[in-house]
C-alpha positions as CSV (number, residue, x, y, z in Angstrom):
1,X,-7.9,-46.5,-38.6
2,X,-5.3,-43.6,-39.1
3,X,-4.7,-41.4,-35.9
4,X,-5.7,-37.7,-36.0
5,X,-3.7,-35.0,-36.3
6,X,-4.0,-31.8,-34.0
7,X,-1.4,-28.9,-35.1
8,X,-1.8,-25.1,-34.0
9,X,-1.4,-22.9,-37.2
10,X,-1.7,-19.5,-37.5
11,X,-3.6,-17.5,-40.2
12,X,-4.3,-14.1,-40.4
13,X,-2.3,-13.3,-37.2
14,X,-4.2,-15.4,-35.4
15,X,-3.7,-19.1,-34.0
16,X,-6.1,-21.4,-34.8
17,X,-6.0,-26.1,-33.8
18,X,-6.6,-27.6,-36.9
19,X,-7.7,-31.4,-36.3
20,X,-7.4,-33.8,-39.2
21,X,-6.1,-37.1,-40.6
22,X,-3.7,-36.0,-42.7
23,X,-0.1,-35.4,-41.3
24,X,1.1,-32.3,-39.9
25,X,2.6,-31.1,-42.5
26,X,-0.2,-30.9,-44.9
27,X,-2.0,-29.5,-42.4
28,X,0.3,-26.5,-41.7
29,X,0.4,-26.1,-45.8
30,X,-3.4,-25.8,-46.3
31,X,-3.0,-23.2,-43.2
32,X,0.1,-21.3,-45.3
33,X,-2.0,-21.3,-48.1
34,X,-5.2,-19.4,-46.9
35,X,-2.4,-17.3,-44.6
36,X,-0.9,-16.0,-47.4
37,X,-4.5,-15.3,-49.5
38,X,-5.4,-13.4,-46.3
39,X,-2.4,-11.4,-46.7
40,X,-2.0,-10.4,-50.2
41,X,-5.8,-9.1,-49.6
42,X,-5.1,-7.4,-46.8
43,X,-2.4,-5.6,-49.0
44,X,-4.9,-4.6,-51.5
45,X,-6.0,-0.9,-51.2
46,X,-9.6,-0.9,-50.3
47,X,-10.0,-4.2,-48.3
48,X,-9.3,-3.2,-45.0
49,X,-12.2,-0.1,-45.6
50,X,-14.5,-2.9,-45.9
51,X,-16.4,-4.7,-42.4
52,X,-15.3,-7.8,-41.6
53,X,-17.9,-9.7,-43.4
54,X,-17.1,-8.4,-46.2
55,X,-13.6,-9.0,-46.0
56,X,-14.4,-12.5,-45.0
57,X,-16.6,-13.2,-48.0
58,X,-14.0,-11.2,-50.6
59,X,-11.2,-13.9,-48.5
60,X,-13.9,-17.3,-49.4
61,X,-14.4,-15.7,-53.0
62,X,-11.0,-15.2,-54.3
63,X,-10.0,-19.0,-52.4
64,X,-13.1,-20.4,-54.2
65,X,-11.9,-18.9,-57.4
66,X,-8.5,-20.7,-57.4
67,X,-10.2,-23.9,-56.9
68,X,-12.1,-23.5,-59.3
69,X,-9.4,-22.5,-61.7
70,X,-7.6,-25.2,-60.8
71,X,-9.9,-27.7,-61.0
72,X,-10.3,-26.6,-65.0
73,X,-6.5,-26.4,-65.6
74,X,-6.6,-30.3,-63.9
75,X,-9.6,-30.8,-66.4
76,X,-7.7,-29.6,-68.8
77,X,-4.5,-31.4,-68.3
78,X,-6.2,-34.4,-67.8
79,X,-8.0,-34.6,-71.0
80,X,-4.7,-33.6,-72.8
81,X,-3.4,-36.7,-71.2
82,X,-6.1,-38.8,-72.6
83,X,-5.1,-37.5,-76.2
84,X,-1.6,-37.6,-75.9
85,X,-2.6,-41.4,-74.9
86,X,-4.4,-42.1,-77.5
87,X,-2.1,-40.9,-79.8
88,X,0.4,-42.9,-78.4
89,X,-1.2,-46.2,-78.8
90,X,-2.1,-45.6,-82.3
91,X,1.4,-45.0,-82.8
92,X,2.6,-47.9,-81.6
93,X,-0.3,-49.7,-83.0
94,X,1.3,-48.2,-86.4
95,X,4.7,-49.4,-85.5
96,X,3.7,-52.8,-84.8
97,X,2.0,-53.4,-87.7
98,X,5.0,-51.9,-89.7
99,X,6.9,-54.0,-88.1
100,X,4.6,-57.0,-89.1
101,X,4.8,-55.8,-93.0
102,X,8.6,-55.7,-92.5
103,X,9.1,-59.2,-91.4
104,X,6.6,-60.6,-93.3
105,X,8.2,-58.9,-96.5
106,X,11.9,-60.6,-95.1
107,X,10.2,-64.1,-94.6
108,X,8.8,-63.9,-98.2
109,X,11.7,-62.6,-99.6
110,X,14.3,-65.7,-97.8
Protein backbone atom coordinates (compact mmCIF):
# COMPACT_ATOMS: atom_id res chain seq x y z
CA UNK A 1 0.00 0.00 0.00
CA UNK A 2 1.29 3.48 -1.19
CA UNK A 3 2.38 5.92 1.72
CA UNK A 4 0.41 9.08 2.31
CA UNK A 5 1.32 12.27 1.56
CA UNK A 6 1.02 15.32 4.05
CA UNK A 7 2.07 18.80 2.32
CA UNK A 8 1.04 22.41 3.79
CA UNK A 9 -0.46 24.50 0.92
CA UNK A 10 -1.88 27.66 1.03
CA UNK A 11 -5.20 28.91 -0.53
CA UNK A 12 -6.76 31.91 -0.13
CA UNK A 13 -3.98 33.36 2.09
CA UNK A 14 -4.42 30.82 4.31
CA UNK A 15 -2.32 27.52 5.05
CA UNK A 16 -4.04 24.57 5.07
CA UNK A 17 -2.27 20.18 5.48
CA UNK A 18 -3.57 18.50 2.80
CA UNK A 19 -3.24 14.57 3.35
CA UNK A 20 -3.43 12.19 0.35
CA UNK A 21 -1.94 9.41 -1.65
CA UNK A 22 -0.97 11.07 -4.40
CA UNK A 23 2.58 12.78 -4.50
CA UNK A 24 3.28 16.18 -3.38
CA UNK A 25 3.24 17.73 -6.29
CA UNK A 26 -0.26 16.97 -7.35
CA UNK A 27 -1.22 17.78 -4.28
CA UNK A 28 0.24 21.38 -4.25
CA UNK A 29 -1.39 21.68 -7.99
CA UNK A 30 -5.05 20.86 -6.90
CA UNK A 31 -4.26 23.55 -4.04
CA UNK A 32 -2.87 26.19 -6.99
CA UNK A 33 -5.84 25.50 -8.75
CA UNK A 34 -8.71 26.37 -6.24
CA UNK A 35 -5.95 29.25 -5.02
CA UNK A 36 -6.06 30.94 -8.01
CA UNK A 37 -10.20 30.47 -8.50
CA UNK A 38 -10.31 32.10 -5.09
CA UNK A 39 -8.37 34.83 -6.42
CA UNK A 40 -9.76 35.85 -9.62
CA UNK A 41 -13.17 35.92 -7.56
CA UNK A 42 -11.92 37.93 -5.10
CA UNK A 43 -10.94 40.31 -7.98
CA UNK A 44 -14.39 40.42 -9.21
CA UNK A 45 -16.27 43.68 -8.18
CA UNK A 46 -19.12 42.59 -5.92
CA UNK A 47 -17.73 39.47 -4.31
CA UNK A 48 -16.06 40.71 -1.41
CA UNK A 49 -19.70 42.75 -0.56
CA UNK A 50 -21.02 39.37 -0.24
CA UNK A 51 -20.82 37.21 3.51
CA UNK A 52 -18.71 34.62 3.59
CA UNK A 53 -21.11 31.94 2.75
CA UNK A 54 -21.87 33.35 0.02
CA UNK A 55 -18.59 33.83 -1.18
CA UNK A 56 -17.90 30.27 -0.30
CA UNK A 57 -20.84 28.91 -2.29
CA UNK A 58 -20.08 31.52 -5.45
CA UNK A 59 -16.12 29.74 -4.89
CA UNK A 60 -17.78 25.72 -4.96
CA UNK A 61 -20.10 27.02 -7.93
CA UNK A 62 -17.76 28.41 -10.38
CA UNK A 63 -15.10 25.19 -9.38
CA UNK A 64 -18.15 22.82 -9.99
CA UNK A 65 -18.79 24.53 -13.20
CA UNK A 66 -15.32 23.89 -14.76
CA UNK A 67 -15.69 20.34 -13.84
CA UNK A 68 -18.45 20.03 -15.30
CA UNK A 69 -17.28 21.69 -18.50
CA UNK A 70 -14.59 19.69 -18.56
CA UNK A 71 -15.98 16.66 -18.08
CA UNK A 72 -18.20 17.40 -21.51
CA UNK A 73 -15.20 18.72 -23.52
CA UNK A 74 -13.49 15.03 -22.28
CA UNK A 75 -16.98 13.63 -23.49
CA UNK A 76 -16.62 15.17 -26.31
CA UNK A 77 -13.07 14.50 -27.26
CA UNK A 78 -13.49 11.12 -26.43
CA UNK A 79 -16.28 10.30 -28.59
CA UNK A 80 -14.40 12.16 -31.52
CA UNK A 81 -11.73 9.69 -30.75
CA UNK A 82 -14.03 6.85 -31.23
CA UNK A 83 -14.99 8.24 -34.81
CA UNK A 84 -11.79 9.15 -35.82
CA UNK A 85 -11.11 5.29 -34.89
CA UNK A 86 -13.57 4.04 -36.66
CA UNK A 87 -12.83 5.77 -39.56
CA UNK A 88 -9.47 4.71 -39.43
CA UNK A 89 -10.11 1.00 -39.49
CA UNK A 90 -12.48 1.22 -42.31
CA UNK A 91 -9.72 2.78 -44.06
CA UNK A 92 -7.42 0.40 -43.69
CA UNK A 93 -10.03 -2.22 -44.01
CA UNK A 94 -10.33 -0.42 -47.64
CA UNK A 95 -6.74 -0.47 -48.19
CA UNK A 96 -6.30 -4.05 -47.46
CA UNK A 97 -8.83 -5.16 -49.53
CA UNK A 98 -7.41 -2.92 -52.33
CA UNK A 99 -4.49 -4.32 -51.89
CA UNK A 100 -5.99 -7.92 -52.18
CA UNK A 101 -7.72 -6.85 -55.68
CA UNK A 102 -4.30 -5.54 -56.68
CA UNK A 103 -2.34 -8.72 -56.16
CA UNK A 104 -4.96 -10.88 -57.08
CA UNK A 105 -5.26 -8.82 -60.52
CA UNK A 106 -1.00 -9.34 -60.85
CA UNK A 107 -1.30 -13.15 -59.94
CA UNK A 108 -4.01 -13.55 -62.78
CA UNK A 109 -2.37 -11.46 -65.05
CA UNK A 110 1.51 -13.58 -64.66
Amino acid sequence: MESKTTVDVIIGGKVYTLSGYEEEAYLQKVAAYINGRVQELKNQSGFAKQGSDMQNVLIQLNIADDYFKAKEENERLSRKLQEQNKELYSLKHELVSLKMRIDQRDNHNQ
